[in-house]
Backbone bond lengths (Angstrom), bond angles and torsions (degrees), N, CA, C in turn:
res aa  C-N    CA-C-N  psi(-1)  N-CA   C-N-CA  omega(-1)  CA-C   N-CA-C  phi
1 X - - - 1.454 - - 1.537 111.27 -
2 X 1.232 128.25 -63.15 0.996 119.08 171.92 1.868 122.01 -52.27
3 X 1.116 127.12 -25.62 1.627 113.64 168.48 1.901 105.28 -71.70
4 X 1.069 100.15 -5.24 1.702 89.61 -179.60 1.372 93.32 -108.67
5 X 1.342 145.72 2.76 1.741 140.21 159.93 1.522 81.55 -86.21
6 X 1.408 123.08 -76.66 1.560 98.34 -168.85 1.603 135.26 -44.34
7 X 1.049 109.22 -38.42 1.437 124.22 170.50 1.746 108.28 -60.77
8 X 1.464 107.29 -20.50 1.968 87.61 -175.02 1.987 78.67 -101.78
9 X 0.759 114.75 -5.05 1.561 100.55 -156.98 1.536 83.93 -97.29
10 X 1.499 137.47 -42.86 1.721 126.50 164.40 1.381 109.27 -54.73
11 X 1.278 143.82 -26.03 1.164 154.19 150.84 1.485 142.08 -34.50
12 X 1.331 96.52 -56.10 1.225 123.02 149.78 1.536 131.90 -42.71
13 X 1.677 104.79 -69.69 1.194 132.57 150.91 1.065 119.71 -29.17
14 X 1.308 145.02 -69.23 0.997 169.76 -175.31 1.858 95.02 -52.47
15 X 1.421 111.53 -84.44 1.353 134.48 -173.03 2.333 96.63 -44.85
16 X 1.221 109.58 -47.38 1.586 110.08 152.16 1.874 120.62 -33.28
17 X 1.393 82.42 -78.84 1.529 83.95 -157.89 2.098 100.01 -59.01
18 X 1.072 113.77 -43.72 1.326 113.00 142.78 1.797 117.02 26.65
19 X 1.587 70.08 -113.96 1.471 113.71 166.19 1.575 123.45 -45.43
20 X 1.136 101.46 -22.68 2.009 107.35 165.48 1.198 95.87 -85.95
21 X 1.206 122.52 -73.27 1.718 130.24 -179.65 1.416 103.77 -8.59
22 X 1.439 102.27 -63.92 1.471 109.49 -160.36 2.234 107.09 -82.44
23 X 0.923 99.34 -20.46 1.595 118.52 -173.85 1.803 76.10 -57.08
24 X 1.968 107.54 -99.18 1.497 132.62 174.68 1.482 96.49 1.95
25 X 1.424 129.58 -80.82 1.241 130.22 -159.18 1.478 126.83 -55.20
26 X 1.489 101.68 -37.16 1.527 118.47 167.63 1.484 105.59 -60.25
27 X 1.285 114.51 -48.26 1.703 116.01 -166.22 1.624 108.10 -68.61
28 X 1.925 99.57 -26.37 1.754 87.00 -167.08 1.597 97.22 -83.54
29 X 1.674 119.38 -24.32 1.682 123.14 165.60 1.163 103.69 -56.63
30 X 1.232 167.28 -56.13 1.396 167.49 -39.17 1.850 72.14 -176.27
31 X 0.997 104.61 -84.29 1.690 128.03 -152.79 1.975 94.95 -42.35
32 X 1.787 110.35 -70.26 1.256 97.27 -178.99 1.467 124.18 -79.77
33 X 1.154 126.68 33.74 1.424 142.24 166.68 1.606 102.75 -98.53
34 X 1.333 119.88 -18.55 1.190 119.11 -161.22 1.472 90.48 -100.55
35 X 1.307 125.57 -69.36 0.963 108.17 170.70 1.520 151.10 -94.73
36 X 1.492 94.71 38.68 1.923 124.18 140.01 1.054 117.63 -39.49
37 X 1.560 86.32 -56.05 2.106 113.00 -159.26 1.674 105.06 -71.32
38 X 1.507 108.42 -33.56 1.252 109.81 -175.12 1.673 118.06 -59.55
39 X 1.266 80.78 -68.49 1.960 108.09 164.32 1.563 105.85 -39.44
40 X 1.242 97.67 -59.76 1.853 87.15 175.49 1.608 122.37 -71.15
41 X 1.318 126.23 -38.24 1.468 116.98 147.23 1.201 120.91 -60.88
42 X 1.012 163.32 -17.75 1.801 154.72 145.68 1.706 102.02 -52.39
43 X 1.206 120.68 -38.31 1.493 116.45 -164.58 1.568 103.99 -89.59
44 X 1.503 119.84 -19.28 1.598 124.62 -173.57 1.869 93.96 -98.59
45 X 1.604 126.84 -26.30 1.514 106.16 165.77 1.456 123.56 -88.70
46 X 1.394 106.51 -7.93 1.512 106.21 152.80 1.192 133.21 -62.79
47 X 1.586 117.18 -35.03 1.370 125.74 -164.04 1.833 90.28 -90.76
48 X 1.091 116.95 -30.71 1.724 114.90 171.12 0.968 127.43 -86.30
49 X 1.533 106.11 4.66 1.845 112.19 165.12 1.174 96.45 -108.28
50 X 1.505 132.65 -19.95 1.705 129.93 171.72 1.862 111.43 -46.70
51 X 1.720 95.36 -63.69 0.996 127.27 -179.75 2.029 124.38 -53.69
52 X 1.542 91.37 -37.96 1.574 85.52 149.98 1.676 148.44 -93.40
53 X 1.536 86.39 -12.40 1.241 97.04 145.53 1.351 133.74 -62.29
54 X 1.077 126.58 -56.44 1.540 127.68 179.69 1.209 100.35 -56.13
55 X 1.405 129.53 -48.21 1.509 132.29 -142.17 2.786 82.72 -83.50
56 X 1.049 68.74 -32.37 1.950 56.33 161.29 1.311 124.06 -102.31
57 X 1.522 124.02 -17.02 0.890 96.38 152.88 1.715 121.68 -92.04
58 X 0.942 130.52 3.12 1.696 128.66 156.45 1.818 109.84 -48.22
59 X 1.423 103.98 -51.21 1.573 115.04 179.90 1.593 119.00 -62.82
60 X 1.335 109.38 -25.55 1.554 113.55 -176.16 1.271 104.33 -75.89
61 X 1.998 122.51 -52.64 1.057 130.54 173.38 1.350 112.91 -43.28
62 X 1.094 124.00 -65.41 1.378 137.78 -173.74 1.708 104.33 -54.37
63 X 1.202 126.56 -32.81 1.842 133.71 -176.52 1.464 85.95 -76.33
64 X 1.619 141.40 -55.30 1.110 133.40 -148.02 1.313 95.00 -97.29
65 X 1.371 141.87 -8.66 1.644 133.77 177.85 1.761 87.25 -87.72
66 X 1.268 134.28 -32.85 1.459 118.13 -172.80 1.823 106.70 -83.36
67 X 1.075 121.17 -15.08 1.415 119.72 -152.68 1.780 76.60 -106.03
68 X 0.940 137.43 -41.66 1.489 141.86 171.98 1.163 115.78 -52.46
69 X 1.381 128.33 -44.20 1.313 146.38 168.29 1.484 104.56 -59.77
70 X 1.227 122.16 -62.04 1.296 140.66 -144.62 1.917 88.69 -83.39
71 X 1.365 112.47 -32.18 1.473 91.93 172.96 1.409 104.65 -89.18
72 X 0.926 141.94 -24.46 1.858 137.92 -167.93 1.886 92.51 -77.86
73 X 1.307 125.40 -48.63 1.743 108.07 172.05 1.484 103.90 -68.54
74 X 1.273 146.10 1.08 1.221 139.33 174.88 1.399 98.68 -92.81
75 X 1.021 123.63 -77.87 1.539 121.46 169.77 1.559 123.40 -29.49
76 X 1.669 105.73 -47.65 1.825 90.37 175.53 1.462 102.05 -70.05
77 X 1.373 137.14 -46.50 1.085 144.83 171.51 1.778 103.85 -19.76
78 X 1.189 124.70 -78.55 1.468 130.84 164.98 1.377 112.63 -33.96
């Protein structure tokens, strides 16, 4: 009797440390998945602060090609 308490109780043990093994690995996957996501959100609000930039300066160009315009028909106008 007692080699079959030891035997469930190495078992046990065993089936434990296991179960951390496998816990640890998830947490250190867990961990660089997390900061994938980070890296990939820092790199997608960069590219949308790129993108609003240009998109104002597209609008400035475009205000100063009409206001440019708008004085040269004023001038032939005169």
């Amino acid at each position: 009797m007692y080699k079959k308490i030891r035997g469930y109780l190495l078992t046990q043990d065993q089936l434990y440390k296991d179960c951390l093994r496998v816990e640890r690995h998830y947490e250190k996957k867990e961990q660089l998945l997390k900061e994938n996501m980070r890296k990939s959100e820092s790199i997608i609000q960069e590219e949308k602060d790129k993108c609003q930039k240009l998109e104002a300066a597209l609008r400035a160009v475009q205000t100063n090609d009409q206001n440019s315009m708008q004085n040269k028909v004023i001038e032939l106008t005169k």
